[in-house]
FIGUDO-44182 format. One record per residue (C-alpha): residue number from 1; x, y, z. Coordinates in Angstrom, 1 decimal. Layout:
# FIGUDO-44182
(atom NUM,(X,Y,Z)) ...
# end
This chain:
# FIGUDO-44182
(atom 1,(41.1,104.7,155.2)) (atom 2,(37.6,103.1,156.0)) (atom 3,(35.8,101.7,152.9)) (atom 4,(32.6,102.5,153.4)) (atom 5,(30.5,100.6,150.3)) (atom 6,(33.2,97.5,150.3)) (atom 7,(35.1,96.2,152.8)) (atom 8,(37.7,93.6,152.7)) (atom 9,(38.8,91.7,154.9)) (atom 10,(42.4,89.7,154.7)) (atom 11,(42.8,86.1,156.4)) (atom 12,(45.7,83.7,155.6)) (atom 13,(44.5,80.6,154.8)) (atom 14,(47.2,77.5,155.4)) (atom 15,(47.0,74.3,152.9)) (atom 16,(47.0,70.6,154.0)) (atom 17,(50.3,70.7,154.2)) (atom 18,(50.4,73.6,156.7)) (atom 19,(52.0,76.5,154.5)) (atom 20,(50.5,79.8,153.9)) (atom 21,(48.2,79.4,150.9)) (atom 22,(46.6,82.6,148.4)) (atom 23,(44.7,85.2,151.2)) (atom 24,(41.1,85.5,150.3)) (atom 25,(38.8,88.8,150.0)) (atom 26,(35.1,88.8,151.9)) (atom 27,(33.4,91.0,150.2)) (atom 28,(29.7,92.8,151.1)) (atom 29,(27.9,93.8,148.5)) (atom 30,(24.0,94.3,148.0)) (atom 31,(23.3,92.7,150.4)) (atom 32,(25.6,89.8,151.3)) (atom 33,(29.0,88.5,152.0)) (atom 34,(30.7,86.5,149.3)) (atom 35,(34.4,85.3,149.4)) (atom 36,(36.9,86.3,146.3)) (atom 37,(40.3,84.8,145.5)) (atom 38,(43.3,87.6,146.1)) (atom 39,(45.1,88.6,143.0)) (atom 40,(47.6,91.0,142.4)) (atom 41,(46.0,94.4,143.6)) (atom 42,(45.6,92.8,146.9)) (atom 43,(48.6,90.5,147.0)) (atom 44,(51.0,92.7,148.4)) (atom 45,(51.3,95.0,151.4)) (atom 46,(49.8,98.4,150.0)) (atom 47,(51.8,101.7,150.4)) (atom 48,(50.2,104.0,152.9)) (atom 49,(50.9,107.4,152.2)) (atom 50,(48.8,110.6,153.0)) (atom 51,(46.3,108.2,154.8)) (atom 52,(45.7,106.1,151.7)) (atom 53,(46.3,102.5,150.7)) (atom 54,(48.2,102.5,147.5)) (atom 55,(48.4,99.3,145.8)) (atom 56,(51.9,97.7,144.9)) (atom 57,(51.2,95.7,142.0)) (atom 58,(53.0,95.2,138.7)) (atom 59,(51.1,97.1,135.6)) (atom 60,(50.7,93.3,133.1)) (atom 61,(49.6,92.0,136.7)) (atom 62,(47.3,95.0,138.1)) (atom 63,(45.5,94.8,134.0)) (atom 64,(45.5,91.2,134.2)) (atom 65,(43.3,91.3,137.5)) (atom 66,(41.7,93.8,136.7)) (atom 67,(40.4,91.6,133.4)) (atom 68,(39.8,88.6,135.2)) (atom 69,(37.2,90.8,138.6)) (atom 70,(35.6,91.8,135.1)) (atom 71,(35.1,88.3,133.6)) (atom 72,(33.8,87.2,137.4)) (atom 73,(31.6,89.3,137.6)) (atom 74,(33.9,90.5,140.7)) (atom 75,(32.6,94.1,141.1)) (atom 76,(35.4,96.4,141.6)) (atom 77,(35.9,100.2,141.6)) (atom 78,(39.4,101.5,140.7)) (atom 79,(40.5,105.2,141.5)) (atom 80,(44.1,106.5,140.8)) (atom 81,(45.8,108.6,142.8)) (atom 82,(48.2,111.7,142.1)) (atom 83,(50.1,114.9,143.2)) (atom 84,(46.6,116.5,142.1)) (atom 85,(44.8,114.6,143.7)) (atom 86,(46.4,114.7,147.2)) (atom 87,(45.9,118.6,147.1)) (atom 88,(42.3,118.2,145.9)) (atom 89,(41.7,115.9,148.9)) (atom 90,(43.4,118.3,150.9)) (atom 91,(40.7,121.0,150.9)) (atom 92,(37.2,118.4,149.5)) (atom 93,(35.8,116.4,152.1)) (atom 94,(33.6,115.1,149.2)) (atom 95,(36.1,113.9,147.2)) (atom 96,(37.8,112.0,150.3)) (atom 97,(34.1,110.1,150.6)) (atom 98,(34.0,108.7,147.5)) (atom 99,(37.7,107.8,147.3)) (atom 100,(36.9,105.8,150.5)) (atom 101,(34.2,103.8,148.1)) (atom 102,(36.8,102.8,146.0)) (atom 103,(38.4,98.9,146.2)) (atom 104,(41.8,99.9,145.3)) (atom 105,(44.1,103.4,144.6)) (atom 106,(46.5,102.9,141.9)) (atom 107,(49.8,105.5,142.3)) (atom 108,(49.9,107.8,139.3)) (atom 109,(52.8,109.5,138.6)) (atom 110,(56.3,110.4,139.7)) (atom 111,(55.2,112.8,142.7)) (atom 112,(53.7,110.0,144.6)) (atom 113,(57.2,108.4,144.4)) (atom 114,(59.1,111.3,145.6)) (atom 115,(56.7,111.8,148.6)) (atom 116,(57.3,107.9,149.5)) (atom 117,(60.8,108.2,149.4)) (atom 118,(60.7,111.5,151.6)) (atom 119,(58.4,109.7,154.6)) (atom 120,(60.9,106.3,154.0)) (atom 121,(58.4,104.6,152.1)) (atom 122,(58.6,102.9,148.6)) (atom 123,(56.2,102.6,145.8)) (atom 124,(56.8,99.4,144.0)) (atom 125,(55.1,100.8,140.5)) (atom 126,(54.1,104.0,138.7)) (atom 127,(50.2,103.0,137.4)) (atom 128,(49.8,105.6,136.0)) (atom 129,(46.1,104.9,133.4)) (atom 130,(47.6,106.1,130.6)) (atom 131,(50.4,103.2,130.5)) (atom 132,(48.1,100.6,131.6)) (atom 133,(45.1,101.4,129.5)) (atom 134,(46.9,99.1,126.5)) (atom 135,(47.9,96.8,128.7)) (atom 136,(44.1,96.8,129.5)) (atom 137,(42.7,96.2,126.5)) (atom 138,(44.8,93.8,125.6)) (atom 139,(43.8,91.3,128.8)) (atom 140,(40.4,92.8,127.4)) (atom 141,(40.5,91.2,123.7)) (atom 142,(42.6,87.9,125.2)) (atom 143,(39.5,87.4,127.6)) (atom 144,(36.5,88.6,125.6)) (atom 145,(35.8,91.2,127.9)) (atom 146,(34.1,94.4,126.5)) (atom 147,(35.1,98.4,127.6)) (atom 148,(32.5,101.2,127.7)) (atom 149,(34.5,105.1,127.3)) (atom 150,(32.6,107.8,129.0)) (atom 151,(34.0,111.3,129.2)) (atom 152,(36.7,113.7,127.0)) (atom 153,(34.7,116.4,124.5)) (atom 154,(32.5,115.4,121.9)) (atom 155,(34.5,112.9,119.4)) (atom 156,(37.0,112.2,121.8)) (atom 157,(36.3,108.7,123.3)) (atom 158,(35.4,107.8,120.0)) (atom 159,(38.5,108.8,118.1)) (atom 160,(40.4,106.9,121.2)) (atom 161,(38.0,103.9,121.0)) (atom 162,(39.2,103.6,117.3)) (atom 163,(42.8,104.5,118.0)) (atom 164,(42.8,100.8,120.5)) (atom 165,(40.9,99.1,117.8)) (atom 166,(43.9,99.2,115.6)) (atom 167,(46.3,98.7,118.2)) (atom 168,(44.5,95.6,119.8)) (atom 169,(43.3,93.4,117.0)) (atom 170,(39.9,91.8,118.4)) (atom 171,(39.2,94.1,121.5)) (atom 172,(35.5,94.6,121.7)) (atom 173,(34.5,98.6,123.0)) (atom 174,(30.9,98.2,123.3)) (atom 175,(30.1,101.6,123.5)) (atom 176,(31.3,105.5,124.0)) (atom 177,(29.7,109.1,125.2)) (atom 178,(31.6,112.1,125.8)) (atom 179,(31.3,113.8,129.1)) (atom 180,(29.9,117.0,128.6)) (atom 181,(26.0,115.9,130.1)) (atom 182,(23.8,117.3,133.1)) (atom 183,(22.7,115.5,135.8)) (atom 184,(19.3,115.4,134.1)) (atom 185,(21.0,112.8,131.3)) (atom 186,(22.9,110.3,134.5)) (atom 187,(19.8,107.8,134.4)) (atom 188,(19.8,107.7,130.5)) (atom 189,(23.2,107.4,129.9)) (atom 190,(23.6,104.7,132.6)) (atom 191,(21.0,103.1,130.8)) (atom 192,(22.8,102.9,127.7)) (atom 193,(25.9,101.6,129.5)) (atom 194,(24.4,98.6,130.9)) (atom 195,(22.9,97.8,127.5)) (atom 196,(25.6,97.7,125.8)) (atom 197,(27.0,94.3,128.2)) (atom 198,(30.6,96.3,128.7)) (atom 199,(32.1,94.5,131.9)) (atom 200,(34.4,97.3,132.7)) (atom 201,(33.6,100.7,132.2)) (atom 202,(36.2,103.8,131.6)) (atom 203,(34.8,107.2,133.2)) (atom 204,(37.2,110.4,131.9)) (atom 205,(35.3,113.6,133.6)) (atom 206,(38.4,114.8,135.7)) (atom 207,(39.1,114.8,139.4)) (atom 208,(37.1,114.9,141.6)) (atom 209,(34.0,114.6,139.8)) (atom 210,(34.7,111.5,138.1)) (atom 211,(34.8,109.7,141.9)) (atom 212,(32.0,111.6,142.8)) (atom 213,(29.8,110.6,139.8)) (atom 214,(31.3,107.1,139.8)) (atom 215,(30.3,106.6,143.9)) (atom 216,(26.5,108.1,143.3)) (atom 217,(25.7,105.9,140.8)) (atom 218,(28.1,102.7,141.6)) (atom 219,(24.8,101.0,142.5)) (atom 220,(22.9,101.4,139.3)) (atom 221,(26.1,100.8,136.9)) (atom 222,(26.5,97.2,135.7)) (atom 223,(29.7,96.7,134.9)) (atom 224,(32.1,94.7,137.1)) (atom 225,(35.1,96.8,137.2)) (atom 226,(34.7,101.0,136.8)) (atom 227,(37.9,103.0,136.6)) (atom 228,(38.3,107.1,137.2)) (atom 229,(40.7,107.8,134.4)) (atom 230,(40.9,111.7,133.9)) (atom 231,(42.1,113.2,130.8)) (atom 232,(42.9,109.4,129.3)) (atom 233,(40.8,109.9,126.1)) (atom 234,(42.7,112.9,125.1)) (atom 235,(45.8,111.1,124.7)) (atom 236,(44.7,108.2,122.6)) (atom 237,(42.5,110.2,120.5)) (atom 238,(45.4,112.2,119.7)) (atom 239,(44.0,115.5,121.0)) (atom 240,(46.9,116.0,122.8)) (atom 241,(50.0,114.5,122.3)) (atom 242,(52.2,112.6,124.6)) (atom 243,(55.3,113.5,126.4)) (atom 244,(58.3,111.5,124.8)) (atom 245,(59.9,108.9,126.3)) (atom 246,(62.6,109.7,127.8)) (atom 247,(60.3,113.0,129.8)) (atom 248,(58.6,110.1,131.1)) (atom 249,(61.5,107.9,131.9)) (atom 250,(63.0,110.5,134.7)) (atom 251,(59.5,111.4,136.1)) (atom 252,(59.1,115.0,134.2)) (atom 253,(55.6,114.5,131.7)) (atom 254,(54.1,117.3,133.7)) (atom 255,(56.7,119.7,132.2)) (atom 256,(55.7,118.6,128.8)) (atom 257,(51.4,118.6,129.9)) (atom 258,(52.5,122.6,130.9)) (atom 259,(54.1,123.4,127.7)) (atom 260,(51.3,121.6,125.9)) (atom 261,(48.2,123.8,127.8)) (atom 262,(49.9,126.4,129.9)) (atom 263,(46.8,128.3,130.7)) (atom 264,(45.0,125.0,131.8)) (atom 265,(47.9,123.8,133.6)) (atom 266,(49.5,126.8,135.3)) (atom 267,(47.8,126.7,138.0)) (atom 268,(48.0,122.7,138.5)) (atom 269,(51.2,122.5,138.2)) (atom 270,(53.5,126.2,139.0)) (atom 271,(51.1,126.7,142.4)) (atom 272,(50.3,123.0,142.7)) (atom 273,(53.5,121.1,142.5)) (atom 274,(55.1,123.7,145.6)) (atom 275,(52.0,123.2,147.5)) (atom 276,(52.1,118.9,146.8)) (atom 277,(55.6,119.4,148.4)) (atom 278,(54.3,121.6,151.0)) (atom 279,(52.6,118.3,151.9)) (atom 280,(54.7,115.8,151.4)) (atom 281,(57.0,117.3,153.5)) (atom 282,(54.6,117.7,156.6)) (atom 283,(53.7,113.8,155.6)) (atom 284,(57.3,112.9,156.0)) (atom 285,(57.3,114.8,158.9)) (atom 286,(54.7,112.6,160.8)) (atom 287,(56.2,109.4,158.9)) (atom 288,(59.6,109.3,160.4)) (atom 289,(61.4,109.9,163.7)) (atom 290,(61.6,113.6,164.9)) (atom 291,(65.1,114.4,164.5)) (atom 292,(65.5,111.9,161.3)) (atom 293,(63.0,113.5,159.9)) (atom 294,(63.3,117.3,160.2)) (atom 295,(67.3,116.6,158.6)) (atom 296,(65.9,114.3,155.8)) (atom 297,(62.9,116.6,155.1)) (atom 298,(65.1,119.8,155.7)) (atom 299,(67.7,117.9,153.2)) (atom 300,(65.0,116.6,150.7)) (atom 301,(63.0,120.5,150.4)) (atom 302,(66.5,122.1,149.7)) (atom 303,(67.0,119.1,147.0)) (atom 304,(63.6,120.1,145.4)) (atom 305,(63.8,123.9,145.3)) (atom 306,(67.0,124.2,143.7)) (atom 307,(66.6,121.3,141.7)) (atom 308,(62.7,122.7,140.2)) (atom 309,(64.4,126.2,140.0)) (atom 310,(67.2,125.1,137.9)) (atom 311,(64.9,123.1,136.0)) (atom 312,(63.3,126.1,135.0)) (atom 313,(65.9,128.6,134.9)) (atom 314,(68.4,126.3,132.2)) (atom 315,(65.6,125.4,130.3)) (atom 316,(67.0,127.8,127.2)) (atom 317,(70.6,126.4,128.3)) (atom 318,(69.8,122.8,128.0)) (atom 319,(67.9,123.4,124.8)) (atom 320,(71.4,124.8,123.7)) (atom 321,(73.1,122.1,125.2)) (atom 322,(71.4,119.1,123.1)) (atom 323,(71.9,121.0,120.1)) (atom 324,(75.5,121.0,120.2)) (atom 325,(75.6,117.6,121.2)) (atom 326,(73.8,116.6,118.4)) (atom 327,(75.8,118.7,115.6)) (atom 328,(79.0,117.7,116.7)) (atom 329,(78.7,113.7,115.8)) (atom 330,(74.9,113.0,115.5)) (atom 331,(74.6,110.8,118.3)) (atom 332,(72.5,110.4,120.9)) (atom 333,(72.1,113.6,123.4)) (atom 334,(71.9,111.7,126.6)) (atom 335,(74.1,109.1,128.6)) (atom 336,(72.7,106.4,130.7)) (atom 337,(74.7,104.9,133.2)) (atom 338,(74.0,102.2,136.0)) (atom 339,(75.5,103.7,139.3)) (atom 340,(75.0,103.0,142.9)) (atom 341,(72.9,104.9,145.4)) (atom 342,(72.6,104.9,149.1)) (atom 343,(72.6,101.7,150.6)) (atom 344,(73.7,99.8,147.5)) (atom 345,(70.8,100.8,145.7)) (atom 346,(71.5,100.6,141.6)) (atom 347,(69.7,103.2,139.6)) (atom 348,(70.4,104.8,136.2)) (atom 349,(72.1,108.4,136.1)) (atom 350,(71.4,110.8,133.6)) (atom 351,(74.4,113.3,132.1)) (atom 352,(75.0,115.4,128.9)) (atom 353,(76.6,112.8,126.4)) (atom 354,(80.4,113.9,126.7)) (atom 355,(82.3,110.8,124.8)) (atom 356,(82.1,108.9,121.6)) (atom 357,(78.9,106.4,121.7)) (atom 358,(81.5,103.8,121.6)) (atom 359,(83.1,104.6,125.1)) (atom 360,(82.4,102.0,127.2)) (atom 361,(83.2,99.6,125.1)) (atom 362,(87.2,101.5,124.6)) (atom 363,(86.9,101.6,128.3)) (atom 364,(88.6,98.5,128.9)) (atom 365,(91.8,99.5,126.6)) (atom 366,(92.3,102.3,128.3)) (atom 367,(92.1,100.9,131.8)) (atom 368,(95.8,100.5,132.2)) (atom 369,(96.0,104.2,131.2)) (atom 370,(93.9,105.4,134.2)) (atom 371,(96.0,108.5,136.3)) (atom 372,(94.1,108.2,139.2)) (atom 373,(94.8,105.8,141.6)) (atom 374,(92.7,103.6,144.0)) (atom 375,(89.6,101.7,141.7)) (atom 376,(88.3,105.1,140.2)) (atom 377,(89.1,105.0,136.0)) (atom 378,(90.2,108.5,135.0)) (atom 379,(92.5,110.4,132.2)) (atom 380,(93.4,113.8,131.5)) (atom 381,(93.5,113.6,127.5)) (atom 382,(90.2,110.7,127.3)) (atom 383,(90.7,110.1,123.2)) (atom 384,(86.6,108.9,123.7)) (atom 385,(85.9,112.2,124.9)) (atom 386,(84.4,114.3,121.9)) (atom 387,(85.1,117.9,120.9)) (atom 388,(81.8,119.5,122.8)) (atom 389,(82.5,117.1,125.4)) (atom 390,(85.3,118.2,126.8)) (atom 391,(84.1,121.8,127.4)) (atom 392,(81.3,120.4,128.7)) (atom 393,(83.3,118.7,131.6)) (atom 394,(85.7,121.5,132.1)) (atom 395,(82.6,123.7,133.2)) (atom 396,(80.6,120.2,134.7)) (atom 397,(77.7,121.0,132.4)) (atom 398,(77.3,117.7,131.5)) (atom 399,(76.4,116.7,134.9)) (atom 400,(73.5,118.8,134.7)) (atom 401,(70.7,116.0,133.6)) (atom 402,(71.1,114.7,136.7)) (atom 403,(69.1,117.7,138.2)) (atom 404,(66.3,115.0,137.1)) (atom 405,(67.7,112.1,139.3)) (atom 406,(67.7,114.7,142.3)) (atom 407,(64.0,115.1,141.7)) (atom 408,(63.6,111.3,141.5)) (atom 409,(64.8,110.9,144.7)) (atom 410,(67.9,109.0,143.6)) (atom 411,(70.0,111.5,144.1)) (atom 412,(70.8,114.7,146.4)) (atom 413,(72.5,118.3,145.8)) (atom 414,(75.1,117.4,148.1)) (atom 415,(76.5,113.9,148.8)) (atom 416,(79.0,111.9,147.8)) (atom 417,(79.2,111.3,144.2)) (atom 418,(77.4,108.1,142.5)) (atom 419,(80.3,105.3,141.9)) (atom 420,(80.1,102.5,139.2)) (atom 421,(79.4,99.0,140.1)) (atom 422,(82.9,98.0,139.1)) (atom 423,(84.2,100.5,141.4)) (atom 424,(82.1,99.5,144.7)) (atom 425,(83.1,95.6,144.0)) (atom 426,(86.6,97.0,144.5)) (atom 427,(85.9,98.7,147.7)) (atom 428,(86.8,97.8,150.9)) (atom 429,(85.3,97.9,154.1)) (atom 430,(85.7,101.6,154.7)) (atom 431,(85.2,102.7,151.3)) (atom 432,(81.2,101.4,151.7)) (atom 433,(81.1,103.5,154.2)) (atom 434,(80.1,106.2,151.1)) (atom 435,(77.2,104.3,150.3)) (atom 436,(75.2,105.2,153.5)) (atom 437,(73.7,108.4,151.7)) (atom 438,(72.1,109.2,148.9)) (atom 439,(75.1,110.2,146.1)) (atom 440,(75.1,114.2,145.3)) (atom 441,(75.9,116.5,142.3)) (atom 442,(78.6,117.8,144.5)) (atom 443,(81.2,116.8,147.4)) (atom 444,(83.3,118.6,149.8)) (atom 445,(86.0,116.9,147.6)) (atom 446,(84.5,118.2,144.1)) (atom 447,(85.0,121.9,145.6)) (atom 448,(88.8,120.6,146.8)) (atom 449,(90.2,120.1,143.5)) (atom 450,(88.0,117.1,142.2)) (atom 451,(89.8,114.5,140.2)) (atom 452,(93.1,116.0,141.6)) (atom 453,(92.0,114.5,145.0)) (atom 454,(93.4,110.6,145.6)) (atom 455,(90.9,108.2,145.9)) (atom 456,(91.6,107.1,149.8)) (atom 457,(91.5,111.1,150.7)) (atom 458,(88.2,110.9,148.9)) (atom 459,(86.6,107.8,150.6)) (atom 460,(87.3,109.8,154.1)) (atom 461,(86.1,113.0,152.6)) (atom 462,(83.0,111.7,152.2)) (atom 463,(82.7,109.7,155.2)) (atom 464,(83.6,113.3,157.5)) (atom 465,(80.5,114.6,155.1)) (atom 466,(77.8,112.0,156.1)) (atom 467,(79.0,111.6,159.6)) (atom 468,(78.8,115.4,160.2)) (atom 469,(76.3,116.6,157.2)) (atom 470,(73.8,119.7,158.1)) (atom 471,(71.5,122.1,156.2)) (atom 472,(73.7,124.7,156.8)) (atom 473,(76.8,122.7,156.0)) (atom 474,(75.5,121.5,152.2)) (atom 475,(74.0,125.4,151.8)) (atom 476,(78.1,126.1,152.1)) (atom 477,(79.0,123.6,150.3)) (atom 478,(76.3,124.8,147.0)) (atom 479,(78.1,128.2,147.7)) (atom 480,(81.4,127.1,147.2)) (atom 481,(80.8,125.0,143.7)) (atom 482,(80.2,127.8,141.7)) (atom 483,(83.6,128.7,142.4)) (atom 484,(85.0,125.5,141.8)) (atom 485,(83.3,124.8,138.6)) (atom 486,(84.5,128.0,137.0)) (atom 487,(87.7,127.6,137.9)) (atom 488,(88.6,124.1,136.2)) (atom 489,(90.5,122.8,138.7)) (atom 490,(90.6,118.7,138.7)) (atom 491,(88.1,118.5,136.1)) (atom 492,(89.1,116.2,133.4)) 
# end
């Protein structure tokens, strides 16, 4: 993407003693070069996706540069990027110009991830503004650095300038305005901001006029470091209140944002998220190899439609669901567990709670117990499962929550199912062989009689899948799991 207003230019510079030392930035701006010392937004190799170079920077570090361009003097314009604003971009040739002003593109949210891992890619860190904006002020009050808010309703920015000013003891916000102003008031209001000595300035009027308003009047705007932060002020004024955290955690806030203003949202979200995947697909589609590609994207849309339409569709069920969990011993309603993904890859799976909180530590009496041989743990009668539990594994509801790690990415519909790190310590050479895919919510061994199947006939169950897997082959396998799951069979 060409940056038009500031370009920078990388060039490893080598130390005395011949190593590779920090990479400076030559920057222009009005009028001449000057050189600036890389930090972390520029440390790293940014993550090109849709065209655009997202940085990979961890959120203390991105805040903590971010403080220090501000206390340089270090001008610096900050835009973050979306699912929205990929389809915005899409169709607003305007929009695309001032992005291309901007020094750096934070990734926001948990649709950038998921298009990353579609086209092979990987995005170090969600940046999302409203997680970093704390960690913002913060640096802010450590290095005497002041904030100007501009944008929300009337009251807004205000409300959320107060809301930081009890959260961050000393942090100096020079100044607010709310965003409702005509063009006629730009020159006054920019007046006001460079008189109040703010060094980094906050500007919440939504995409894409926030970028477009920020690159016409870069120029005249006196603060360092100018972020496009969208709806940010709503949030910390308490207008609107956050999703919790565990929404968050598996990449699902927009669900919450939807319930919160479904007329605002509807269209953003029911028409844009389909037409965001639309996209990432085709993005995918150019990223990898042709016949790699169609089979991952081919594998990766099926993942996403059934997984959003299930999402949907057993909302009332897992509503239901958590109550039960929660009447029948007051404990929590979901189980995290560390598994392993393709390639070795750890990540945390999500399921219905089915056993006393306790379990894993009983896990190790009971080891001796297991009825299954080969390194997989498993018992008919568990005493740890609890009463709800176990009719939630007969019927594999409790599996269900990990509809969310199939929209992260971590997981897939079909695919060999997601071992413990005990377990894949105990495998041998063929037994990896499972890890070369991503794990699914079903097998061609879960539809064979599941637990009933020995582990070794397993391991080469799952190898036949990923040696031979298909569209059309996982499509059968979806059809025949319904089946399976009503009927019990191996499910213990």
């Amino acid at each position: 993407m060409p940056f038009l207003k500031a370009q920078v230019l990388q060039s490893d510079a080598i130390d005395s003693a011949g190593s590779s030392a920090t990479a400076n930035r030559l920057r222009f701006d009005r009028g001449r070069f000057f050189t600036v010392p890389s930090d972390a937004l520029d440390a790293r190799e940014p993550t090109r996706l849709f065209g655009l170079p997202l940085v990979n920077a961890d959120p203390e570090e991105a805040a903590h540069a971010l403080v220090e361009r501000a206390a340089a003097g270090s001008r610096c314009t900050i835009a973050f990027i979306n699912a929205h604003c990929i389809n915005i971009l899409a169709t607003d040739p305007a929009y695309g110009r001032a992005l291309s002003q901007a020094d750096a593109l934070l990734p926001d949210g948990s649709g950038l991830n998921i298009a990353a891992r579609m086209a092979g890619k990987k995005i170090d860190h969600n940046l999302n503004g409203t997680d970093l904006f704390p960690m913002l002020c913060r640096e802010a009050a450590a290095q005497e650095q002041g904030l100007f808010l501009l944008g929300g309703q009337p009251g807004v920015a205000t409300a959320a300038s107060a809301t930081m000013r009890q959260i961050v003891p000393g942090l100096d916000i020079c100044g607010t305005q709310h965003g409702f102003f005509s063009a006629d008031d730009d020159a006054k209001i920019i007046e006001r901001i460079n008189a109040s000595g703010a060094s980094i300035l906050l500007v919440g009027l939504g995409v894409p006029h926030q970028e477009q308003w920020i690159a016409r009047h870069r120029a005249q705007i006196n603060a360092p470091v100018v972020l496009g932060v969208g709806g940010l002020f709503d949030y910390y004024s308490y207008r609107i209140p956050r999703a919790p955290q565990w929404m968050r955690a598996i990449g699902q806030e927009w669900i919450w944002r939807l319930m919160q203003e479904p007329r605002r949202m509807a269209g953003r979200y029911l028409i844009g998220n389909p037409l965001f995947i639309g996209r990432a697909i085709a993005h995918a589609w150019e990223a990898r190899g042709h016949a790699e590609r169609y089979a991952a994207a081919s594998k990766r849309s099926l993942d996403l439609a059934i997984a959003l339409c299930a999402c949907v569709l057993l909302g009332p069920l897992f509503a239901a669901l958590c109550l039960l969990i929660t009447l029948d011993d007051r404990g929590p309603v979901f189980f995290r567990q560390t598994r392993i993904g393709a390639n070795g890859k750890p990540f945390k799976m999500w399921k219905f709670r089915s056993m006393a909180v306790d379990a894993e530590r009983r896990r190790a009496e009971l080891l001796a117990k297991s009825e299954r041989d080969g390194v997989c743990f498993k018992m008919k009668r568990d005493p740890r499962i609890t009463r709800v539990g176990g009719w939630l594994r007969r019927l594999s509801l409790d599996e269900l929550p990990q509809l969310f790690n199939v929209l992260r990415g971590e997981m897939s519909i079909v695919g060999p199912r997601p071992a413990l790190p005990q377990e894949v310590l105990s495998y041998d050479e063929r037994a990896r062989r499972r890890l070369q895919g991503a794990p699914g919510l079903t097998c061609s061994w879960q539809v064979s009689g599941r637990a009933e199947i020995p582990f070794d006939q397993q391991v080469e169950m799952d190898i036949a899948y990923l040696e031979r897997r298909s569209l059309v082959g996982d499509i059968a396998l979806i059809a025949k799991t319904v089946p399976a799951v009503v009927s019990g069979r191996g499910a213990y």
